[in-house]
C-alpha positions as a printed NumPy array, in Angstrom:
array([[ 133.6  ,  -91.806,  104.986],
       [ 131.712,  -92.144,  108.431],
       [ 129.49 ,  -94.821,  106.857],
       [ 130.368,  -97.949,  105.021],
       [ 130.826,  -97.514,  101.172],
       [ 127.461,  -99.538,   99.39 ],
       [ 128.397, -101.807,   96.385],
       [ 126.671, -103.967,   93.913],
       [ 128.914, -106.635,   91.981],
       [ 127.407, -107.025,   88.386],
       [ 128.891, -109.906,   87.154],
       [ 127.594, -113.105,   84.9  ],
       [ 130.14 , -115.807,   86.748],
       [ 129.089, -116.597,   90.183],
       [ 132.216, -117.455,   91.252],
       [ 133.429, -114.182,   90.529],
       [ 130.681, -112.581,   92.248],
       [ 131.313, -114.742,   95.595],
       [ 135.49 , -113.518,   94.82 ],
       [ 133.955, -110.046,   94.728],
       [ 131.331, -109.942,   97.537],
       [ 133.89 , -111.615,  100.009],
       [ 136.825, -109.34 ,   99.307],
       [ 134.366, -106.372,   99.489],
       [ 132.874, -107.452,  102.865],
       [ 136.399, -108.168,  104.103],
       [ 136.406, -104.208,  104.477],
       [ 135.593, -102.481,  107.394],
       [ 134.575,  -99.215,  105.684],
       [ 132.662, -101.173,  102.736],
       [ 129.612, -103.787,  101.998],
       [ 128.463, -105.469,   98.97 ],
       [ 124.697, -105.138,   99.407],
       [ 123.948, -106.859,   96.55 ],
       [ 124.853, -109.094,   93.576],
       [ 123.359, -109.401,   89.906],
       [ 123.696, -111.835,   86.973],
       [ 122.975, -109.36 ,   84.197],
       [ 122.426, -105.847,   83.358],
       [ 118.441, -106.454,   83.645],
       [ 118.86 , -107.708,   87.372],
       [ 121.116, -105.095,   88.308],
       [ 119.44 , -102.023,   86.646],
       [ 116.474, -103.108,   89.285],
       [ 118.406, -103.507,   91.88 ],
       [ 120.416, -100.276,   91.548],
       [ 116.8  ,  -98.23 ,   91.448],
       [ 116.219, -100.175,   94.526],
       [ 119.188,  -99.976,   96.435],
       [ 121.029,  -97.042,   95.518],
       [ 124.489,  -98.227,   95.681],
       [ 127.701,  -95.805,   95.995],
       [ 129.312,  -98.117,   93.583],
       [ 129.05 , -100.918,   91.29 ],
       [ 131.302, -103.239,   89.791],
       [ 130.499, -104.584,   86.447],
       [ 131.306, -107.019,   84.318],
       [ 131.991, -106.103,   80.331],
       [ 130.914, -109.688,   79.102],
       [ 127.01 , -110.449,   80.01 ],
       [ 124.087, -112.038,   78.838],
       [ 120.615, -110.072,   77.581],
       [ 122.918, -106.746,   77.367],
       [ 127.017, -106.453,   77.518],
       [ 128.153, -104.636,   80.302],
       [ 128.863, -101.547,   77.336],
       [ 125.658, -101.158,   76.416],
       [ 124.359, -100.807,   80.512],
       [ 127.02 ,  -98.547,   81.332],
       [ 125.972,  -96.597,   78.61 ],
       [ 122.508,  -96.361,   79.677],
       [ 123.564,  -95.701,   83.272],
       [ 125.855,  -92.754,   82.73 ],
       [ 123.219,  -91.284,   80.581],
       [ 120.348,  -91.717,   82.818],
       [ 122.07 ,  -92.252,   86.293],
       [ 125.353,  -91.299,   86.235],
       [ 127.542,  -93.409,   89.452],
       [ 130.506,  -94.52 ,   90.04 ],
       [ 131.369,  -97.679,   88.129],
       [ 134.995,  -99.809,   88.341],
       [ 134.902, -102.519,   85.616],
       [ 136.105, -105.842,   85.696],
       [ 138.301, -106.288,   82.704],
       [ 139.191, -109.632,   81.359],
       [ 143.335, -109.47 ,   79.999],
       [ 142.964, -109.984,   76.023],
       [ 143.221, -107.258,   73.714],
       [ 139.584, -107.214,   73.057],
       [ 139.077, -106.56 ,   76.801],
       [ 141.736, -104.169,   76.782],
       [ 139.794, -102.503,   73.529],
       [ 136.391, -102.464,   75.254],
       [ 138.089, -100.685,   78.657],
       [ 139.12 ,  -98.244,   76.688],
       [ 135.45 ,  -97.204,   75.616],
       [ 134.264,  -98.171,   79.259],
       [ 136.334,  -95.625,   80.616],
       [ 135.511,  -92.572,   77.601],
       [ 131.565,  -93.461,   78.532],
       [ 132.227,  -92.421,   82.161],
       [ 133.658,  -95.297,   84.2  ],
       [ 136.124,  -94.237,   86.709],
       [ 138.407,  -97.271,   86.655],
       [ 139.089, -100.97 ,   85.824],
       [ 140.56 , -104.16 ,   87.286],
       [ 141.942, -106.364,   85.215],
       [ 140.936, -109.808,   85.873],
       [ 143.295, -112.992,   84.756],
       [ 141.842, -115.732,   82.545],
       [ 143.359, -118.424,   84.628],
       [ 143.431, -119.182,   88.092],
       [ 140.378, -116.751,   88.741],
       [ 140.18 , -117.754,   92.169],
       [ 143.997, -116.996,   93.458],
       [ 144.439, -114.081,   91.029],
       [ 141.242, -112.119,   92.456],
       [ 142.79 , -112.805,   95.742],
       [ 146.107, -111.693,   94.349],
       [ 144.241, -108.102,   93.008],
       [ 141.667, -107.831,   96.138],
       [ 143.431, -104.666,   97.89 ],
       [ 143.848, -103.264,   94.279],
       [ 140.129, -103.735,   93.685],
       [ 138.944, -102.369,   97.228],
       [ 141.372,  -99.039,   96.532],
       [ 139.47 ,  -98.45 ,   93.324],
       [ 136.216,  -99.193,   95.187],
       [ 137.518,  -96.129,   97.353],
       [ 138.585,  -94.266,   95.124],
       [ 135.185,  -94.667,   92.776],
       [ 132.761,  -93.509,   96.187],
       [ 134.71 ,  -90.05 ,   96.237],
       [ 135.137,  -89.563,   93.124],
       [ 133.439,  -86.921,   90.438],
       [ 131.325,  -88.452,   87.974],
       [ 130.398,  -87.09 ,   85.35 ],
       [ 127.164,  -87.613,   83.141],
       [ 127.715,  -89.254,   79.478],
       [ 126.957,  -87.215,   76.063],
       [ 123.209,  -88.929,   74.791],
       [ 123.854,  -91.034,   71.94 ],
       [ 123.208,  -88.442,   69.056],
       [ 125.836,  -86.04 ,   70.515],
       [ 128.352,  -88.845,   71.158],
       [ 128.06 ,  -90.006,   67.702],
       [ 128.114,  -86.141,   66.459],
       [ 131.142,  -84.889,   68.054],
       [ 133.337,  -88.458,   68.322],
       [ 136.371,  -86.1  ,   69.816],
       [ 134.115,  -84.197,   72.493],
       [ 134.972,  -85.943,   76.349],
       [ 132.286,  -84.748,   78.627],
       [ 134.665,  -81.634,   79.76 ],
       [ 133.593,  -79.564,   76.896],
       [ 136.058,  -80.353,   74.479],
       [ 135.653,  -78.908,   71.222],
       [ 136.574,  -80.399,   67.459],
       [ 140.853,  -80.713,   67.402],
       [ 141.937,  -77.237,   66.035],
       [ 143.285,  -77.468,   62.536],
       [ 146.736,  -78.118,   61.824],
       [ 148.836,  -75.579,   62.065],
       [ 152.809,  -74.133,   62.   ],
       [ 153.713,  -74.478,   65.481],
       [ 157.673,  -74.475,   66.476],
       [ 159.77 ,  -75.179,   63.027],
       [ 162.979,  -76.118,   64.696],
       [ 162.294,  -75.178,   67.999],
       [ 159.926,  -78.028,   68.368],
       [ 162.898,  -79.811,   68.572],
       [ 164.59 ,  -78.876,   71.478],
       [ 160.953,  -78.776,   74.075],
       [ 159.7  ,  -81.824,   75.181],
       [ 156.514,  -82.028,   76.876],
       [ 155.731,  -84.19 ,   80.035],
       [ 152.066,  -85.067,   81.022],
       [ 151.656,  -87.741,   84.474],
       [ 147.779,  -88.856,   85.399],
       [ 146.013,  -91.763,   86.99 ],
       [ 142.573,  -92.466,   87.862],
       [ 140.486,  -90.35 ,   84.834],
       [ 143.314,  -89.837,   83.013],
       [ 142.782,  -91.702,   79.629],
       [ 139.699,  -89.293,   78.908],
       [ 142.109,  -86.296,   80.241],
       [ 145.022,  -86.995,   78.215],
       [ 142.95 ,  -87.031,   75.259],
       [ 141.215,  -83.965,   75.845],
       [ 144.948,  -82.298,   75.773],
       [ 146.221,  -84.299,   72.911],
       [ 143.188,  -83.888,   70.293],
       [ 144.254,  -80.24 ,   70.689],
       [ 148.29 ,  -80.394,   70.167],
       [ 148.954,  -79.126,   66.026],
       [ 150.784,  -82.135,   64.064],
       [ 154.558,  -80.12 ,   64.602],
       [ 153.943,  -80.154,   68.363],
       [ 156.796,  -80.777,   70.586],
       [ 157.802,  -84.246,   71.418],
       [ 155.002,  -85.331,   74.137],
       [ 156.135,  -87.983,   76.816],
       [ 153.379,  -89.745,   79.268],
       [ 152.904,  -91.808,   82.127],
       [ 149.353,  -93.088,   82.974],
       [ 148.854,  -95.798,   85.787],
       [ 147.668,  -98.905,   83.737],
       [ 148.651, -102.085,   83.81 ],
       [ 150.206, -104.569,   81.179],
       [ 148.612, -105.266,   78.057],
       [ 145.909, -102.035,   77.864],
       [ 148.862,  -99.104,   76.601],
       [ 148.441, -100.714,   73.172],
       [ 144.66 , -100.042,   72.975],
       [ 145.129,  -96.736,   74.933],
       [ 147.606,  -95.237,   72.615],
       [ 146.123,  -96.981,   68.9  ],
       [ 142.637,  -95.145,   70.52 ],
       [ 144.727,  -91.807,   70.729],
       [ 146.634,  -92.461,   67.762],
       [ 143.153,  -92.411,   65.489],
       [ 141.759,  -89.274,   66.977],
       [ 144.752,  -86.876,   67.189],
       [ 146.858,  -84.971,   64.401],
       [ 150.14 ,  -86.434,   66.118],
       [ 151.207,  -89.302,   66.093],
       [ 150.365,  -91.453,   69.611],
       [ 152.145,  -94.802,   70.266],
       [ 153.433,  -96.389,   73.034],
       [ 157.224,  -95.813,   74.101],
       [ 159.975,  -98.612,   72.99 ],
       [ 163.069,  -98.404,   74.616],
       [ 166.107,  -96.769,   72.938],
       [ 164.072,  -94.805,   70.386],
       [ 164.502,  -91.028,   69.323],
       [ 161.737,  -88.666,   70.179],
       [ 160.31 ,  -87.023,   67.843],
       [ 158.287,  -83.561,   67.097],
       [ 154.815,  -84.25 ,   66.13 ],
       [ 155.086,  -87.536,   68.054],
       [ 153.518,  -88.393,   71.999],
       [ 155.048,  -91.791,   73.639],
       [ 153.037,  -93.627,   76.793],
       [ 154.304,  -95.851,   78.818],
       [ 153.711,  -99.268,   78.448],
       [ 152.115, -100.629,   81.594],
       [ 153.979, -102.462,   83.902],
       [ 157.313, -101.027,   83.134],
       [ 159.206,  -97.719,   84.003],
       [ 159.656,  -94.817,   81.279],
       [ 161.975,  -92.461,   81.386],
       [ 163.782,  -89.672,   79.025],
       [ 167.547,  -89.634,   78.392],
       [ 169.67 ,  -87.489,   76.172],
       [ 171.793,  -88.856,   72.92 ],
       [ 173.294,  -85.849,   71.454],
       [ 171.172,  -83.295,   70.815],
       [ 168.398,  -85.929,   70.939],
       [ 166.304,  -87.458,   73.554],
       [ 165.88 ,  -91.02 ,   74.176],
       [ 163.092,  -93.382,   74.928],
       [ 164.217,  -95.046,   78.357],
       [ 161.718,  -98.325,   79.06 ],
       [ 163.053, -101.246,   81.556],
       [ 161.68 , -103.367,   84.558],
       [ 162.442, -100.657,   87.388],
       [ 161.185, -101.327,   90.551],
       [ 157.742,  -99.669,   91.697],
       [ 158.139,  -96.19 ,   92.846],
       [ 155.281,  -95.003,   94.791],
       [ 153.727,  -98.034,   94.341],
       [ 153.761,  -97.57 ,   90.69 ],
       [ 155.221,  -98.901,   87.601],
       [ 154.889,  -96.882,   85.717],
       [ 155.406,  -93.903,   88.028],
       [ 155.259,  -90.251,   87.144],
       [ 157.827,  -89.903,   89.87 ],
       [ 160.17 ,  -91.616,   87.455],
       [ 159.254,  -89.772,   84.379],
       [ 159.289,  -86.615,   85.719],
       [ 162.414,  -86.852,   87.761],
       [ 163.966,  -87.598,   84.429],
       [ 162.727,  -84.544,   82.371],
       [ 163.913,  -82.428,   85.544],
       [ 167.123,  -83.907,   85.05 ],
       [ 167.709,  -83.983,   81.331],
       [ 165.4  ,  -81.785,   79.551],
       [ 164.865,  -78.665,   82.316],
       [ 163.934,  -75.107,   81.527],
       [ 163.06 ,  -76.878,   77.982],
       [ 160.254,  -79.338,   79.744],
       [ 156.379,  -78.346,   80.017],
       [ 155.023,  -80.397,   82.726],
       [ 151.004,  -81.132,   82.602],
       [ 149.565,  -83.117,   85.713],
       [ 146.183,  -84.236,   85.287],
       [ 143.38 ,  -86.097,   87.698],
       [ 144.413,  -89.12 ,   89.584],
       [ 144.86 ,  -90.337,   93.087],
       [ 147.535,  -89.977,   95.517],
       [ 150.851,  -88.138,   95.377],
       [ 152.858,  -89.528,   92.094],
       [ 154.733,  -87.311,   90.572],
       [ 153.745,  -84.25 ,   93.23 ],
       [ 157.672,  -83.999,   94.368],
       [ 159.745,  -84.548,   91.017],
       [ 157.54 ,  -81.885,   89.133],
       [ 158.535,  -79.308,   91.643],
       [ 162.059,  -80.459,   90.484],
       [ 160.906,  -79.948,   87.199],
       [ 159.611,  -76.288,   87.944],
       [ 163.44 ,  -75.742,   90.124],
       [ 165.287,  -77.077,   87.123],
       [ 162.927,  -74.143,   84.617],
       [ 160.005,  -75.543,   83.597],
       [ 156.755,  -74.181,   82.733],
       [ 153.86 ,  -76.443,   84.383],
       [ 150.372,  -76.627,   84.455],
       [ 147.821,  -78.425,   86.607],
       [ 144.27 ,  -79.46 ,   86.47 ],
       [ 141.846,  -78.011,   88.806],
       [ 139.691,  -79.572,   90.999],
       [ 136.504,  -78.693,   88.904],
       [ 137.612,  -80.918,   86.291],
       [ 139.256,  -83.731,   87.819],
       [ 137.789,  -86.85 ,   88.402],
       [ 140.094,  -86.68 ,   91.412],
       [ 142.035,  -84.095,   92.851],
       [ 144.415,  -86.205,   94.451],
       [ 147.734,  -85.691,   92.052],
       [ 146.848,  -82.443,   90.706],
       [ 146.557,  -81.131,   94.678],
       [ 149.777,  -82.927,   96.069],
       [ 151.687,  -81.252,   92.947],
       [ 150.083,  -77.372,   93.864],
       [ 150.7  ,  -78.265,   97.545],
       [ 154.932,  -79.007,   96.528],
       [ 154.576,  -75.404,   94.534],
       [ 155.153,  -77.484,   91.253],
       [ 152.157,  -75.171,   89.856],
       [ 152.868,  -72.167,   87.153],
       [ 148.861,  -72.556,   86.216],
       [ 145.941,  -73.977,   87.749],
       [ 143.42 ,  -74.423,   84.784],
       [ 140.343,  -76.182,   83.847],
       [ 141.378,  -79.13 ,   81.611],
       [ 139.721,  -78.185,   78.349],
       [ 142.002,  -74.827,   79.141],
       [ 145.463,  -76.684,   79.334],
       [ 146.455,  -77.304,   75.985],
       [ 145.156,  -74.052,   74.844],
       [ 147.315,  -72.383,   76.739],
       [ 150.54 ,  -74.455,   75.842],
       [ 149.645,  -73.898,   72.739],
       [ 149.874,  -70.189,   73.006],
       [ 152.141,  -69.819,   75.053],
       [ 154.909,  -72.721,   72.52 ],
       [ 153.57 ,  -69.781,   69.516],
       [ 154.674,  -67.011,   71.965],
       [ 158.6  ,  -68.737,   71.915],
       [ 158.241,  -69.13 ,   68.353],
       [ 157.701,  -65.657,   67.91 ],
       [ 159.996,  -64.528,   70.25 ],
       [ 162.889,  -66.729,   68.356],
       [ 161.978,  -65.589,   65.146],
       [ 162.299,  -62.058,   66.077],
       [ 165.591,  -62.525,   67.852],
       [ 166.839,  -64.331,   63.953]])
């Protein structure tokens, strides 16, 4: 961006907002132009200023930093990166942060505020970045939201209803979604739509530690299958999707006729952990012309390079356009490698699995 990137750091602690302001102003291409105590101050402030971003706080006085963001996406939609505090409440309240429009979090620690903000400050001025380009999109009012709990601002419809899929052939697919910045509201756009006997689903989303659980018990409530997060060593299953847990590698391995749940403490690959790169590389390896690789919005190049292995080794993949995506970063590095079988719209991608999973099923019951 030619000029600097405009923040506002809503936050109730001023220590946190002198953390913020500093690490922000430590940027060349970015200023914090203002700070705010509470929603009230800031809402002023933002009609004033006109930030490109703000940073805000979930915990405030006079109005919790829900409440405002749900007011802001509704009336003026921006880009907003909240500042998460690690407990599983925090990690709870994220997860509705990020379905009412925000584009990201940090996750700040409880202790040692001072040295762990400094530990997270070039993870916090990436997101910043990330935020100012990124497509925002405007929140369902209140009487929709509460109407239509499963819509997700792309247009989703109500899940279908369950239906025959696969029978045994649902055993022998395995589906593989990646996704990072956006992706929590994407992967449940395609998962509200996958019928209870869908193939195993495997998934890597960029989060850290201790928000997976939330993530996937959110998923878990909405969908027909079953959504938890992956343990290491187990069987996956038909009619079952597995996440990564944050802050560890996932990968799928083959026990039999079965495949496994791989989960350890592998190094960061490209700068990730967990990586798509890793889950992905995997499913090329083991799982092949049997795999269905989905790559949704997110930033940077995960996963680009090992689903073109995918497509080499036979699968069938599909990427999200750049209409839909909050950002086109991983979706355009994986059309750019020719990983692509289908660019679509996301409300369009599990649709079309769908079809085209009943399409083998019909073709293997007319073969028997």
């Amino acid at each position: 961006m030619s000029r600097k990137i405009r923040v506002i750091v809503v936050d109730d602690s001023a220590l946190v907002r002198s953390l913020l302001s500093e690490i922000i102003n430590r940027q060349r291409d970015m200023e914090c132009i203002g700070t705010a105590n509470d929603p009230l101050v800031a809402r002023e402030m933002i009609r004033e200023m006109n930030p490109d971003v703000i940073t805000l706080d979930v915990e405030m006085p006079r109005m919790d930093g829900i409440d405002f963001l749900g007011r802001l996406m509704r009336l003026r939609p921006m880009p907003v990166v909240m500042i998460s505090t690690l407990t599983e409440r925090g990690a709870e309240v994220t997860m509705k942060a990020l379905e009412l429009g925000a584009i990201d979090f940090v996750a700040k620690p409880r202790v040692g505020l001072a040295s762990g903000l400094n530990d997270l400050a070039s993870q916090i001025v990436d997101k910043i970045r990330v935020a100012a380009v990124a497509q925002v999109r405007r929140a369902a009012p209140r009487e929709a939201a509460a109407s239509a709990p499963h819509a997700s601002g792309a247009g989703a419809a109500a899940p279908a209803a369950p239906t025959t899929l696969l029978g045994r052939l649902s055993t022998e697919k395995l589906i593989c979604i990646g996704a990072s910045t956006g992706g929590t509201e994407a992967i449940k756009e395609v998962l509200v739509h996958m019928p209870a006997d869908s193939p195993g689903i495997v998934i890597t989303q960029h989060m850290p530690p201790g928000f997976t659980t939330s993530f996937a018990a959110r998923l878990n409530g909405l969908c027909q299958i079953t959504v938890k997060e992956a343990v290491n060593g187990e069987r996956i299953l038909p009619g079952h999707a597995y996440i990564a847990p944050g802050g560890t590698q996932f990968h799928v391995a083959r026990s039999g006729a079965n495949y496994v749940a791989v989960v350890d403490d592998g190094p960061p690959v490209n700068r990730h952990k967990p990586s798509v790169e890793v889950l992905f590389k995997s499913c090329a390896a083991v799982v092949g012309r049997n795999a269905f690789g989905i790559m949704l919005t997110g930033m940077g190049n995960d996963g680009a390079a090992a689903m073109r292995e995918m497509k080499d080794a036979g699968s069938y993949n599909y990427v999200q356009d750049e209409a839909t995506c909050i950002v086109f970063g991983m979706p355009r590095e994986a059309i750019a490698h020719g990983a692509s079988d289908e660019v679509l719209p996301l409300g369009q991608i599990a649709p079309a699995l769908v079809a085209r999973l009943r399409g083998a099923t019909d073709r293997l019951h007319h073969r028997i």
